[in-house]
PDB file as gemmi writes it, atoms N, CA and C in Angstrom:
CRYST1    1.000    1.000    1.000  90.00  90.00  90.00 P 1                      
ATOM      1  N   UNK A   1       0.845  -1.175   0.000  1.00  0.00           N  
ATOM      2  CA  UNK A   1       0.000   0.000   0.000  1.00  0.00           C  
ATOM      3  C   UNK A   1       0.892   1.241   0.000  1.00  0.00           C  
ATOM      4  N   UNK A   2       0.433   2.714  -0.782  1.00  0.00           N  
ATOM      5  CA  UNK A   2       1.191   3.389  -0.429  1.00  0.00           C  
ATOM      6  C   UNK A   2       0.409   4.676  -0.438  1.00  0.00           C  
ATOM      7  N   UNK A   3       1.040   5.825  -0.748  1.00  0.00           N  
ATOM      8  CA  UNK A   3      -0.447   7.103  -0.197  1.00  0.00           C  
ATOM      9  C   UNK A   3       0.945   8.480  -0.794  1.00  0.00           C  
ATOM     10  N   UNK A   4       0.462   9.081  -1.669  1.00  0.00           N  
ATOM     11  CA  UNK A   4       0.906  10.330  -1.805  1.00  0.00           C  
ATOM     12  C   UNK A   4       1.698  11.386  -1.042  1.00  0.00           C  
ATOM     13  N   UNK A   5       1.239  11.491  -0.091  1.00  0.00           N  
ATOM     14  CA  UNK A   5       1.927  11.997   0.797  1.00  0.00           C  
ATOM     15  C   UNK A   5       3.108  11.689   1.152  1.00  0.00           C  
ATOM     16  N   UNK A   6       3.899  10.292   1.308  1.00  0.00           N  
ATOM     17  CA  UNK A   6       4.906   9.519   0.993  1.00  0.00           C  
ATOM     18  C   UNK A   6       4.742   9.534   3.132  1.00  0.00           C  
ATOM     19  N   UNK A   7       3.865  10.176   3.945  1.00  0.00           N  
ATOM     20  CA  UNK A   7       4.426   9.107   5.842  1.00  0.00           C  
ATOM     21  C   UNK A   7       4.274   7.671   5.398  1.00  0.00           C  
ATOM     22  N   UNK A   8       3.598   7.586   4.354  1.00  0.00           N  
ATOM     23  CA  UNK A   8       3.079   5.313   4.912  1.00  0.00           C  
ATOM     24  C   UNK A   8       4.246   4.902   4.495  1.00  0.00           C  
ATOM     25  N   UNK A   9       5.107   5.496   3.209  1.00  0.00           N  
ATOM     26  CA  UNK A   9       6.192   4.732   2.780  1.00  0.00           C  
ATOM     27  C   UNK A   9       7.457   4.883   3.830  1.00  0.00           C  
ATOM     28  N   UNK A  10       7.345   6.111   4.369  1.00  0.00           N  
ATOM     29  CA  UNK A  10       8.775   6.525   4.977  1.00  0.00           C  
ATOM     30  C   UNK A  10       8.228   5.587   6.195  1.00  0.00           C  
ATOM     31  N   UNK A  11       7.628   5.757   7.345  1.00  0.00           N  
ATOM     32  CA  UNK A  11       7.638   5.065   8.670  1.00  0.00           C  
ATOM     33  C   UNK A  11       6.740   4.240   8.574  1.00  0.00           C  
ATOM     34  N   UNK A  12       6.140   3.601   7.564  1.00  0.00           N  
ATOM     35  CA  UNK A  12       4.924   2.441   7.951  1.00  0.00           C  
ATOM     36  C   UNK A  12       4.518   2.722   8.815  1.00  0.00           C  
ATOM     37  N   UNK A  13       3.521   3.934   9.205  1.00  0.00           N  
ATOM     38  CA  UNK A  13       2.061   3.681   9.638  1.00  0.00           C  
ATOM     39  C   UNK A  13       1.560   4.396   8.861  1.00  0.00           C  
ATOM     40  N   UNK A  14       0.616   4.041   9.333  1.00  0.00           N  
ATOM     41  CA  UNK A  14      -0.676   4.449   8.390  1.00  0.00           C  
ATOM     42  C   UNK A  14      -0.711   6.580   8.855  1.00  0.00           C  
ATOM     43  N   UNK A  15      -0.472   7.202   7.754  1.00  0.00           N  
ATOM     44  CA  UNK A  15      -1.238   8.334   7.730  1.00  0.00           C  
ATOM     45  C   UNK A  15      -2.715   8.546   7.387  1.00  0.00           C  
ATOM     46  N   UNK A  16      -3.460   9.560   7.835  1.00  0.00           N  
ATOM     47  CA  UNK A  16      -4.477   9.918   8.046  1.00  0.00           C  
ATOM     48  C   UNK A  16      -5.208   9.443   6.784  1.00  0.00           C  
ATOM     49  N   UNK A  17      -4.893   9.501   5.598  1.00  0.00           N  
ATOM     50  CA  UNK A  17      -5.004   9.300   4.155  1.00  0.00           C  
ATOM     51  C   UNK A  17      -5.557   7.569   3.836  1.00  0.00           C  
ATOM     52  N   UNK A  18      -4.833   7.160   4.526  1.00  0.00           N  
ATOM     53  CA  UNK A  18      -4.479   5.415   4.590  1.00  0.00           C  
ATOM     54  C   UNK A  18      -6.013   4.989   5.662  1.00  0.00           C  
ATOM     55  N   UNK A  19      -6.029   5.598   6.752  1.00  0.00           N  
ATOM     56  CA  UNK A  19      -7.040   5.617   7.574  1.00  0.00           C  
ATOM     57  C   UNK A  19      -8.513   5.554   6.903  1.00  0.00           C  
ATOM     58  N   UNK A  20      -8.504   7.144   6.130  1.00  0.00           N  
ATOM     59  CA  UNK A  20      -9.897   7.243   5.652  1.00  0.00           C  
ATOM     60  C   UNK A  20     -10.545   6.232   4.909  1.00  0.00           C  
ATOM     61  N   UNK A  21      -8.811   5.909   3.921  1.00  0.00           N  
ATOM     62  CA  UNK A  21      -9.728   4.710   2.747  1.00  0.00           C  
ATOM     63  C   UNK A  21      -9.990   3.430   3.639  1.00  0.00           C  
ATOM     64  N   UNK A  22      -9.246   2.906   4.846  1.00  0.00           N  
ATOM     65  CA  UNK A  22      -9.289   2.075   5.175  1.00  0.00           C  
ATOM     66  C   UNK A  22     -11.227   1.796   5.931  1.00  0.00           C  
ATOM     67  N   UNK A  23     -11.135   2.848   6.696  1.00  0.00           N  
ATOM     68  CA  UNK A  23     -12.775   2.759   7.469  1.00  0.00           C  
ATOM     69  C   UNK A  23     -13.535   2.862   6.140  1.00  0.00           C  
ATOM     70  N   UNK A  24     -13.221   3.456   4.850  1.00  0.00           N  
ATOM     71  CA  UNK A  24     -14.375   3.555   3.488  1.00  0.00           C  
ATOM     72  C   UNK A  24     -14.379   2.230   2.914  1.00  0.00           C  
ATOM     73  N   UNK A  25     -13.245   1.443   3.281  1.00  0.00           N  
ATOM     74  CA  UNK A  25     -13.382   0.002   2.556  1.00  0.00           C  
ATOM     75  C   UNK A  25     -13.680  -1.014   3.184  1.00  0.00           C  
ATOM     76  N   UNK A  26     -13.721  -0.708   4.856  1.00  0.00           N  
ATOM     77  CA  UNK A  26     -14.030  -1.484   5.917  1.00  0.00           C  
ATOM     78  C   UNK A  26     -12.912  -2.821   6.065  1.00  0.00           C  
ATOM     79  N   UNK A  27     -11.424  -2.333   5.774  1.00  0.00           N  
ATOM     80  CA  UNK A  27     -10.833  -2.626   5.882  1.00  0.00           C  
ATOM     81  C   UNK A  27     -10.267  -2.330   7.572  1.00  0.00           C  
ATOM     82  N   UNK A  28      -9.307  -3.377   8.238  1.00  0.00           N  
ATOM     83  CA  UNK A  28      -9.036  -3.197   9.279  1.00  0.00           C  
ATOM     84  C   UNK A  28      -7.327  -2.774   9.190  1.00  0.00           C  
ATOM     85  N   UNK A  29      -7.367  -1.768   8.966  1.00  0.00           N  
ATOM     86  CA  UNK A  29      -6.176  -0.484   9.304  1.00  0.00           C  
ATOM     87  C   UNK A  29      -4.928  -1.355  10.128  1.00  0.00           C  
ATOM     88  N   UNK A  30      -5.050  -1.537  11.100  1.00  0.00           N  
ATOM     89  CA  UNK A  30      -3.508  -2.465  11.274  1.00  0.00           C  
ATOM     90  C   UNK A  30      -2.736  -3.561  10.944  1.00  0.00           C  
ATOM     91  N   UNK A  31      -3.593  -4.137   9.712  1.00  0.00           N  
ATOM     92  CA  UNK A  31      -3.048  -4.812   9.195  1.00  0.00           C  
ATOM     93  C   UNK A  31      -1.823  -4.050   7.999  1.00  0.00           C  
ATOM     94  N   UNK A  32      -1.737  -2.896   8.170  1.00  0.00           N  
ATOM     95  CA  UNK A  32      -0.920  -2.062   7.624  1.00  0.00           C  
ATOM     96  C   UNK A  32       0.418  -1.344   8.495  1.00  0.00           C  
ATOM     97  N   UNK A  33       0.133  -1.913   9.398  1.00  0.00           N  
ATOM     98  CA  UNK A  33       1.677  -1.593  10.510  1.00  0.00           C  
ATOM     99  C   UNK A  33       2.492  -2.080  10.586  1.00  0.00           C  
ATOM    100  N   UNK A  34       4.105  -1.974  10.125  1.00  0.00           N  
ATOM    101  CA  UNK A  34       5.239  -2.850  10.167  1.00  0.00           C  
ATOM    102  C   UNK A  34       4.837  -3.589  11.874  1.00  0.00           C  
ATOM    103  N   UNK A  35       5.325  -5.027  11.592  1.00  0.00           N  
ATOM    104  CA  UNK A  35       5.296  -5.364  12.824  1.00  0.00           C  
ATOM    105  C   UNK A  35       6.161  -4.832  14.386  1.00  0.00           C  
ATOM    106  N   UNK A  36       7.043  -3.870  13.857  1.00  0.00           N  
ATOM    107  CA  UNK A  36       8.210  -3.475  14.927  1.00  0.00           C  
ATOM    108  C   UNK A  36       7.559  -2.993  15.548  1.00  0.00           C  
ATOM    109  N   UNK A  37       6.450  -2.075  15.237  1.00  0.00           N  
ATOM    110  CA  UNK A  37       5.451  -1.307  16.070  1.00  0.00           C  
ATOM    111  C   UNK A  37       4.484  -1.768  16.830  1.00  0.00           C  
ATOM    112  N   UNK A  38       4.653  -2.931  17.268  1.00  0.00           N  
ATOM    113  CA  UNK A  38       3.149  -3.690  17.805  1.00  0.00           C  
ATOM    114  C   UNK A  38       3.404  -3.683  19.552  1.00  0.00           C  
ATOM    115  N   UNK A  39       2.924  -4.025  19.930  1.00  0.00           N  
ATOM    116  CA  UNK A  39       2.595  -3.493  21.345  1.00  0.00           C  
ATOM    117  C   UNK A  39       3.668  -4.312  21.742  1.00  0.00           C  
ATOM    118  N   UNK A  40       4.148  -5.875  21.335  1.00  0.00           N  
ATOM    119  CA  UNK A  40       4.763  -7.273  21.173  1.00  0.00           C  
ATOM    120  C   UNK A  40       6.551  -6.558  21.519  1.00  0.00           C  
ATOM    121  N   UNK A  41       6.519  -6.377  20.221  1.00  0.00           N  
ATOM    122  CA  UNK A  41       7.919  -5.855  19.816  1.00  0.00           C  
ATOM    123  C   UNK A  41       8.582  -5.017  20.633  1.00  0.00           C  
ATOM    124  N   UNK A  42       7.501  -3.812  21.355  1.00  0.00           N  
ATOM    125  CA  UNK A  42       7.872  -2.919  21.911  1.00  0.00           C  
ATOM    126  C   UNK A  42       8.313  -3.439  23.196  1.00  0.00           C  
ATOM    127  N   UNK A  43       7.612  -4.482  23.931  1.00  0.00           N  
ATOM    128  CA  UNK A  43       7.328  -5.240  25.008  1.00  0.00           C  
ATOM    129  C   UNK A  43       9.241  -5.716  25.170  1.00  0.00           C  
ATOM    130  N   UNK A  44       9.398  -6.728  24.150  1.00  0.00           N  
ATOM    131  CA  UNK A  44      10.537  -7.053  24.030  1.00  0.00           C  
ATOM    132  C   UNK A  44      11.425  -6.617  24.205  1.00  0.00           C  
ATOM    133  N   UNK A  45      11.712  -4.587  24.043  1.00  0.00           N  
ATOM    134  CA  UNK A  45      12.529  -4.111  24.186  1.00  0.00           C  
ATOM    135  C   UNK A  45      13.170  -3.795  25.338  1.00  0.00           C  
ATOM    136  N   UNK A  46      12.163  -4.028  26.019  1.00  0.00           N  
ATOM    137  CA  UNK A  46      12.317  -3.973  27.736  1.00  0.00           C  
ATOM    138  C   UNK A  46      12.621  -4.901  28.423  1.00  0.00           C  
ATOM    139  N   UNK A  47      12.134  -6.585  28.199  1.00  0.00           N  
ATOM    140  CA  UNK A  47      12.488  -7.811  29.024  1.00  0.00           C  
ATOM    141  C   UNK A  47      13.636  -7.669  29.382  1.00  0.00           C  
ATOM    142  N   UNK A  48      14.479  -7.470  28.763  1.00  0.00           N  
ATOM    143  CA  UNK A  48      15.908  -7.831  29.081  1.00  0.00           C  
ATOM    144  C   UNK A  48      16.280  -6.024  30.295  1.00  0.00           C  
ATOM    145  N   UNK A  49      17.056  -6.418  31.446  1.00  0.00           N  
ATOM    146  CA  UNK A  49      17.593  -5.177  31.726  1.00  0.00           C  
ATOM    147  C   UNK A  49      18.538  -4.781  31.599  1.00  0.00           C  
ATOM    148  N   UNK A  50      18.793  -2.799  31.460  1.00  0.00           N  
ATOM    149  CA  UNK A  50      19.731  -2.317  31.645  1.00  0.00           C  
ATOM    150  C   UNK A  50      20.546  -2.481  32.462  1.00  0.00           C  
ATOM    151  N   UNK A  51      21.527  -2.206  32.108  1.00  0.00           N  
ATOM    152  CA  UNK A  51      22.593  -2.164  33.169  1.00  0.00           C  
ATOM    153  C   UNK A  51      23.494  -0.678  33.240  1.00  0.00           C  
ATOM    154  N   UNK A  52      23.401  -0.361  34.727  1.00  0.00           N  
ATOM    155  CA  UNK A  52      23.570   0.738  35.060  1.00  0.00           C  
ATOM    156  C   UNK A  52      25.009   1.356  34.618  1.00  0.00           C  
ATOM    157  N   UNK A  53      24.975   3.031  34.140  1.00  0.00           N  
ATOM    158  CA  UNK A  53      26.370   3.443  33.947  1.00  0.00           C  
ATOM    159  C   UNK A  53      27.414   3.198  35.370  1.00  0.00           C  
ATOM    160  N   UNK A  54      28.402   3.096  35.289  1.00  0.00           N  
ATOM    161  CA  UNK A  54      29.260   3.155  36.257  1.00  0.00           C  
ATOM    162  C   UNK A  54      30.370   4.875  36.474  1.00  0.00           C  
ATOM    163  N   UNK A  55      30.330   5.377  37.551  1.00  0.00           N  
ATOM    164  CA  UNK A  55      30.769   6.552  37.598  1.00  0.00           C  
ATOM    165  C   UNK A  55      32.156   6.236  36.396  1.00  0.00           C  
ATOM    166  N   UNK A  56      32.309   7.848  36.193  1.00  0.00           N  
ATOM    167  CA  UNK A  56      33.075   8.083  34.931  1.00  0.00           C  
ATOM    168  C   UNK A  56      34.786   7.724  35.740  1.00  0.00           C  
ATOM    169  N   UNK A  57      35.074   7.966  37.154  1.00  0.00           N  
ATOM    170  CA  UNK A  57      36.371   7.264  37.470  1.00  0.00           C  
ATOM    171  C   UNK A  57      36.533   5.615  37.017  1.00  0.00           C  
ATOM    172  N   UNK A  58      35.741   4.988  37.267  1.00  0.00           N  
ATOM    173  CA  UNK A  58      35.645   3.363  37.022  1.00  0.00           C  
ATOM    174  C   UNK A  58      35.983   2.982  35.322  1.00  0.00           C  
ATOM    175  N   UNK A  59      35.697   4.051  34.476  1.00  0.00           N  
ATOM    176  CA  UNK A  59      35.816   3.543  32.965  1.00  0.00           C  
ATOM    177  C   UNK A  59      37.089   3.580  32.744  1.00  0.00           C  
ATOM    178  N   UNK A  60      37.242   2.414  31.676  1.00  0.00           N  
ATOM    179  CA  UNK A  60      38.691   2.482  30.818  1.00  0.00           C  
ATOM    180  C   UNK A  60      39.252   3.624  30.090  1.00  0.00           C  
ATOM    181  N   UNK A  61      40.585   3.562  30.490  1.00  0.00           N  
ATOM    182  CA  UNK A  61      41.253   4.799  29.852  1.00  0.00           C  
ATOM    183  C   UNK A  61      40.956   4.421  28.143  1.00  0.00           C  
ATOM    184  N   UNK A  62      40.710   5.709  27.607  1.00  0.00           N  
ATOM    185  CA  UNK A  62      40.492   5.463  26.318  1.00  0.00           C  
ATOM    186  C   UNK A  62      42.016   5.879  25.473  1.00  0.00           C  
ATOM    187  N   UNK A  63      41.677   4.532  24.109  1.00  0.00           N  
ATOM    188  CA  UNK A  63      42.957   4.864  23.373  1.00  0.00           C  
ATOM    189  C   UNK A  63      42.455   4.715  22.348  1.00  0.00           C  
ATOM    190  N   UNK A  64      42.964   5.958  21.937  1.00  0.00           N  
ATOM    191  CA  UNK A  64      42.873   6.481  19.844  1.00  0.00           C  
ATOM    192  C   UNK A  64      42.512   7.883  19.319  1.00  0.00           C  
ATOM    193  N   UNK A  65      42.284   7.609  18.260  1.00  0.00           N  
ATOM    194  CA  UNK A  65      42.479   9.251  18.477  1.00  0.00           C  
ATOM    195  C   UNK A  65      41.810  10.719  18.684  1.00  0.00           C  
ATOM    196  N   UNK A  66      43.032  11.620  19.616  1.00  0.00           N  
ATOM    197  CA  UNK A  66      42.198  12.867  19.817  1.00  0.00           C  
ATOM    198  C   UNK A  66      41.289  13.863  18.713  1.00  0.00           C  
ATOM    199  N   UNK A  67      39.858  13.490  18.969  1.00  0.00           N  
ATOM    200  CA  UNK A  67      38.996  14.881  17.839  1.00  0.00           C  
ATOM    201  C   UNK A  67      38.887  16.413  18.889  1.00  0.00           C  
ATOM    202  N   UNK A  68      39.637  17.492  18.127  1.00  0.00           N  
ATOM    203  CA  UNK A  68      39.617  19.046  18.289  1.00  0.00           C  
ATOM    204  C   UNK A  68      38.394  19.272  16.938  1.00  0.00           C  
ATOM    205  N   UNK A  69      37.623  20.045  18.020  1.00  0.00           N  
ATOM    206  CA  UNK A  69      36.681  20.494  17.096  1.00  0.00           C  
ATOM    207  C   UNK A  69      37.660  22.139  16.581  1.00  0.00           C  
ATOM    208  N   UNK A  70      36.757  22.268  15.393  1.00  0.00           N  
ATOM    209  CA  UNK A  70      37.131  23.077  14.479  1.00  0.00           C  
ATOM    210  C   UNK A  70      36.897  24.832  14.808  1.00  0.00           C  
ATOM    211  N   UNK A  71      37.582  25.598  15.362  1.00  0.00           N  
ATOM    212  CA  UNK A  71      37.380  26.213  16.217  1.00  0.00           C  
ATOM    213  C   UNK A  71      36.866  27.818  14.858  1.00  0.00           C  
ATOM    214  N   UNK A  72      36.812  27.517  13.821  1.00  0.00           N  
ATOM    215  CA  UNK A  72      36.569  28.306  12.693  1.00  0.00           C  
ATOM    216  C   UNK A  72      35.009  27.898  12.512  1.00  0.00           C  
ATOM    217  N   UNK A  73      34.036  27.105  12.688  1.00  0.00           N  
ATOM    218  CA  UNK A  73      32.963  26.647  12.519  1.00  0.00           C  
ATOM    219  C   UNK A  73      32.415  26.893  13.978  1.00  0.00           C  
ATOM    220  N   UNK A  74      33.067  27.436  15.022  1.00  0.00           N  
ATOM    221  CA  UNK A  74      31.704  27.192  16.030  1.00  0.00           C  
ATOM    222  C   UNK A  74      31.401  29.128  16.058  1.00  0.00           C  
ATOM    223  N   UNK A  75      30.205  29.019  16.720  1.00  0.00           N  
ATOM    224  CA  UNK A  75      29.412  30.395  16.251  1.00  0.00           C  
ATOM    225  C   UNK A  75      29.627  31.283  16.927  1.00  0.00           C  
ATOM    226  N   UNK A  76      29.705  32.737  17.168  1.00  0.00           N  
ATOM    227  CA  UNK A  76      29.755  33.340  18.387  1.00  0.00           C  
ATOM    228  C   UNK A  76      28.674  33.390  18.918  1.00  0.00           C  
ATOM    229  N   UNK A  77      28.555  33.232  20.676  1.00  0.00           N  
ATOM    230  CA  UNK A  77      27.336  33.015  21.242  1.00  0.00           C  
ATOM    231  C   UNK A  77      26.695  34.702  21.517  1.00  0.00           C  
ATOM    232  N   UNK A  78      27.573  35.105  21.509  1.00  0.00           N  
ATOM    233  CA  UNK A  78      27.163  37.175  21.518  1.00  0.00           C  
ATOM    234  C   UNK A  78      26.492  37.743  20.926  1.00  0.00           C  
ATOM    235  N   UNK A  79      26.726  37.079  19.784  1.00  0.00           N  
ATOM    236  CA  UNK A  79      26.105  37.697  18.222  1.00  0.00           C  
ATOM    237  C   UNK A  79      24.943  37.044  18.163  1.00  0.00           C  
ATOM    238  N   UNK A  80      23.827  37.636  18.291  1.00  0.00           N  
ATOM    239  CA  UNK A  80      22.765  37.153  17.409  1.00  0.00           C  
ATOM    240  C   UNK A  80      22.366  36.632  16.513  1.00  0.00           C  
ATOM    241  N   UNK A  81      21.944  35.146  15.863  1.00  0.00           N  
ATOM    242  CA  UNK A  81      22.431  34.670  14.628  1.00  0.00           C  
ATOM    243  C   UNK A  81      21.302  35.877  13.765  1.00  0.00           C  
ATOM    244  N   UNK A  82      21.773  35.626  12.436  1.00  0.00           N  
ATOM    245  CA  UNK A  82      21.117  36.372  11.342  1.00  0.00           C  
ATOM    246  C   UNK A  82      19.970  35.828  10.667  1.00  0.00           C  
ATOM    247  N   UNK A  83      18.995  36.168  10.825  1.00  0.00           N  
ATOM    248  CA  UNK A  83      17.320  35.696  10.548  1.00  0.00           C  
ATOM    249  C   UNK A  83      17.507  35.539   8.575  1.00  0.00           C  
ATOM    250  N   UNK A  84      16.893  34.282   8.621  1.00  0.00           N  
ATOM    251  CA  UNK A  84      17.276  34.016   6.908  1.00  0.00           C  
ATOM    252  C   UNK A  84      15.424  33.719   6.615  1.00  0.00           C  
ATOM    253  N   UNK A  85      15.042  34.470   7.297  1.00  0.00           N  
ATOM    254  CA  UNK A  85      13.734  34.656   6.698  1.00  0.00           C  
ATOM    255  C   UNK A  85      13.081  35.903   5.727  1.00  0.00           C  
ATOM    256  N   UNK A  86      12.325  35.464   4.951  1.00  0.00           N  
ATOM    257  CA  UNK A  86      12.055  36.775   3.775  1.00  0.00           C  
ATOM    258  C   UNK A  86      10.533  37.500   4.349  1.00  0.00           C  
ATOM    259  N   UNK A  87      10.833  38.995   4.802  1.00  0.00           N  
ATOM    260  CA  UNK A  87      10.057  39.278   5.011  1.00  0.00           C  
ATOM    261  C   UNK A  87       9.171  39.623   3.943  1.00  0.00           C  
ATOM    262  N   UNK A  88       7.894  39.968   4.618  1.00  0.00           N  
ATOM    263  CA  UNK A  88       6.454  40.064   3.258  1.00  0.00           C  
ATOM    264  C   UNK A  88       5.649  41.491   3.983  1.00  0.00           C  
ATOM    265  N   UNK A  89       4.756  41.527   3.495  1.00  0.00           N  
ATOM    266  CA  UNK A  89       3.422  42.282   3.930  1.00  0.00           C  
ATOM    267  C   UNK A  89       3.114  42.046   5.363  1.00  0.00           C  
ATOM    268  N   UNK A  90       2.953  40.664   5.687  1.00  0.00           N  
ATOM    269  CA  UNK A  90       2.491  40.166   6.815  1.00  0.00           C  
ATOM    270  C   UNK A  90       3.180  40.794   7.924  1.00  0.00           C  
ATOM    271  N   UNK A  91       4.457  40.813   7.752  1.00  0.00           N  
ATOM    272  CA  UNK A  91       5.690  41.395   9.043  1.00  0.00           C  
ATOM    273  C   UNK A  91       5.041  42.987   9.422  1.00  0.00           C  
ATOM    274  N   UNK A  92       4.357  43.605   8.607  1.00  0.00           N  
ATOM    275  CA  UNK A  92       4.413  44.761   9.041  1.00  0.00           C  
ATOM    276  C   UNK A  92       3.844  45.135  10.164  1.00  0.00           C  
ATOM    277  N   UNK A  93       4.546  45.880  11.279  1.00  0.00           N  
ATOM    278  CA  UNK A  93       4.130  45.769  12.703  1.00  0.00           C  
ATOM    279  C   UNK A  93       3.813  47.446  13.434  1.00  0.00           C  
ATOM    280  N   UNK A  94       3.184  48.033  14.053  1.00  0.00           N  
ATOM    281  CA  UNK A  94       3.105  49.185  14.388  1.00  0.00           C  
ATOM    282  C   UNK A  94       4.536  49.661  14.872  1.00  0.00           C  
ATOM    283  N   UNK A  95       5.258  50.620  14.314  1.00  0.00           N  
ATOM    284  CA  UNK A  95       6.692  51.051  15.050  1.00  0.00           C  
ATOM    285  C   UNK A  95       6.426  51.680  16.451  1.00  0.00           C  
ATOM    286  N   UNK A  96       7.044  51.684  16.987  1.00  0.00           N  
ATOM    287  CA  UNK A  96       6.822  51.519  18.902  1.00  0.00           C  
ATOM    288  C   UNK A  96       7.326  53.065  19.115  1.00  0.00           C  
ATOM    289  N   UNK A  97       8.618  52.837  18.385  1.00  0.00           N  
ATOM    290  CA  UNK A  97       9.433  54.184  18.507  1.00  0.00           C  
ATOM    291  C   UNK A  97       8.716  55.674  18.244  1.00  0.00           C  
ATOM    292  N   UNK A  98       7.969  55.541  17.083  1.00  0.00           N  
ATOM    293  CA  UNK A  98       7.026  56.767  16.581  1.00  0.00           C  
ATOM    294  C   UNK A  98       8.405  57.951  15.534  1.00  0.00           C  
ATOM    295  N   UNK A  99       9.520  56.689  14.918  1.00  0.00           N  
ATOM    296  CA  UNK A  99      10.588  57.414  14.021  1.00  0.00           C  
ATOM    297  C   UNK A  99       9.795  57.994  12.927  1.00  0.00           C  
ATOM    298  N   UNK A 100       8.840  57.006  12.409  1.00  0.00           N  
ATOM    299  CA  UNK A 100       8.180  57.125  11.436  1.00  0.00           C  
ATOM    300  C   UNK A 100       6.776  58.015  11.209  1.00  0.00           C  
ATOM    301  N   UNK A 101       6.530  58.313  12.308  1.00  0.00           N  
ATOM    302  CA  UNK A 101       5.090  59.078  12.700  1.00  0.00           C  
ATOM    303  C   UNK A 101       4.208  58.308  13.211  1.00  0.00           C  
ATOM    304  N   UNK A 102       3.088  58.836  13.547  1.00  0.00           N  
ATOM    305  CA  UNK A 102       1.893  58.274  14.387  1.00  0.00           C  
ATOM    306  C   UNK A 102       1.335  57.916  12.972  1.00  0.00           C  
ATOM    307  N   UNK A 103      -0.016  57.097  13.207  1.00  0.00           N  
ATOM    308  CA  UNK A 103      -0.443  56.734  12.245  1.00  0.00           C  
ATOM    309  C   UNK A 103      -0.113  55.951  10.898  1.00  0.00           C  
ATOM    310  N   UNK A 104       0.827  55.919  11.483  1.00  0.00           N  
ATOM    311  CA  UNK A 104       1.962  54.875  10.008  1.00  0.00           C  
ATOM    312  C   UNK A 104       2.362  53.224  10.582  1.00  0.00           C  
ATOM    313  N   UNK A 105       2.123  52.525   9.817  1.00  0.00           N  
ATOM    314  CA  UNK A 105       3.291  51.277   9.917  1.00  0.00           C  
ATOM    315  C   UNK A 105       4.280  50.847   8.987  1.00  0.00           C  
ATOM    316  N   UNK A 106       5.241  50.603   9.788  1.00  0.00           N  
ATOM    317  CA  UNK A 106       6.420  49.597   8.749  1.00  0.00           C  
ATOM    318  C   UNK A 106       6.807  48.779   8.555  1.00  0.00           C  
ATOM    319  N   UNK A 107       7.103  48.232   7.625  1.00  0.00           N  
ATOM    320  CA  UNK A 107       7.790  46.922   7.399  1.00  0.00           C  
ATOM    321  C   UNK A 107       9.500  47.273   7.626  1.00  0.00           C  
ATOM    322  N   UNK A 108       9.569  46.953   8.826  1.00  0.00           N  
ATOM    323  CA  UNK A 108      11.017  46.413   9.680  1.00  0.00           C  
ATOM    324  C   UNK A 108      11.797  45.642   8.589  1.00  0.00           C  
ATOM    325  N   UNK A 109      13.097  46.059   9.123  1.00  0.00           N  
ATOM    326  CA  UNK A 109      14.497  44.920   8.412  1.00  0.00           C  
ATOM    327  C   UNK A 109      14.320  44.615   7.033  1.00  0.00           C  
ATOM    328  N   UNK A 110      13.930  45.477   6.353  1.00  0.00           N  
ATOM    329  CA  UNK A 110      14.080  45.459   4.781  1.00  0.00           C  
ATOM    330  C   UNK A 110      15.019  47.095   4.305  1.00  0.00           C  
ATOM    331  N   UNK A 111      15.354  46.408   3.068  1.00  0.00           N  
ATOM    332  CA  UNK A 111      16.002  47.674   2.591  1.00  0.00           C  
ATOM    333  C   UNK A 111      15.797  48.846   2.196  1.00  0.00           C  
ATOM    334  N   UNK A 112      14.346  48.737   1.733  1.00  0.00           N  
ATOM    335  CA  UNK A 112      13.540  49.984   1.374  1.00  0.00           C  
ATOM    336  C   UNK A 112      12.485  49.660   2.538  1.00  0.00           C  
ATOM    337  N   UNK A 113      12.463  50.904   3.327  1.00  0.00           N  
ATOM    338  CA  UNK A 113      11.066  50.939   4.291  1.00  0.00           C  
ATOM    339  C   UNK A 113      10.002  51.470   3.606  1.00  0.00           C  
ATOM    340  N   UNK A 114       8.882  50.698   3.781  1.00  0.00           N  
ATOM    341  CA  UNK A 114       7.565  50.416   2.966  1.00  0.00           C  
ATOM    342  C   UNK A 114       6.852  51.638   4.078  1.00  0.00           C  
ATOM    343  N   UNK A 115       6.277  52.562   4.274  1.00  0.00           N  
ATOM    344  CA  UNK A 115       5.178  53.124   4.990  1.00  0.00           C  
ATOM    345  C   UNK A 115       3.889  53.223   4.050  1.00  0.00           C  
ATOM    346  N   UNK A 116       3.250  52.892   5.264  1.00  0.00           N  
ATOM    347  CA  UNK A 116       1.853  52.617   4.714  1.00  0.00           C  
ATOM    348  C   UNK A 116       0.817  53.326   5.582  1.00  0.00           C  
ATOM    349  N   UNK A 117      -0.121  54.704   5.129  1.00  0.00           N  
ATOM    350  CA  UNK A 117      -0.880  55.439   5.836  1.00  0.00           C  
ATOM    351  C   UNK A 117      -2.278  54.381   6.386  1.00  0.00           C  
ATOM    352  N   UNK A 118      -2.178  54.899   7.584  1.00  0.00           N  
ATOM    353  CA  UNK A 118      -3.337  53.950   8.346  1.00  0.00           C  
ATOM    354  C   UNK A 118      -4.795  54.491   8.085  1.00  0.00           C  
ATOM    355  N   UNK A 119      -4.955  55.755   8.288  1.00  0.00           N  
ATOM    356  CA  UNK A 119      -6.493  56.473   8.020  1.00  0.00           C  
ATOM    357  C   UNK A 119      -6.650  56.976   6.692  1.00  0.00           C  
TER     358      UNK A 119                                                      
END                                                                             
């Protein structure tokens, strides 16, 4: 079975899609669930127990080799990252400041400021 949307193919279950036709055909819907997902399987994952970490003095010294992260790739935490969103119409928000005048709004963080008379 498969469904447009492509959830039934990626995780085998049934999306909402799979559902509808299923109650329209009076078909019984879980017969469409990989078995990993069954109450069974899940059950299984648990019989067996964990076994507890042991404080980090008790572990083996490790051997091989040292990873340095890349000190050119990590971000500054100061800086504010830079919004990679495209503003529209929608963004436009009453300016607080009153730079622009009373009665006006703008569209913020664009290159040309848009004012737009309110009355």
């Amino acid at each position: 079975m498969w469904c447009d949307c492509g959830k039934f193919q990626k995780v085998h279950i049934p999306c909402s899609h799979v559902l509808a036709s299923c109650l329209h055909a009076h078909h019984n819907y879980q017969t469409y669930i990989s078995p990993i997902y069954t109450l069974q399987q899940v059950a299984k994952i648990y019989e067996r127990q964990f076994r507890e970490l042991r404080h980090k003095d008790y572990w083996p010294t490790y051997i091989g080799p040292t990873m340095w992260p890349n000190p050119e790739l990590k971000r500054n935490s100061k800086v504010r990252p830079k919004s990679s969103k495209i503003r529209t119409e929608i963004d436009i928000r009453e300016q607080p400041t009153g730079r622009v005048g009373p009665g006006f709004k703008t569209l913020l963080n664009t290159p040309n400021i848009i004012r737009i008379k309110l009355n």
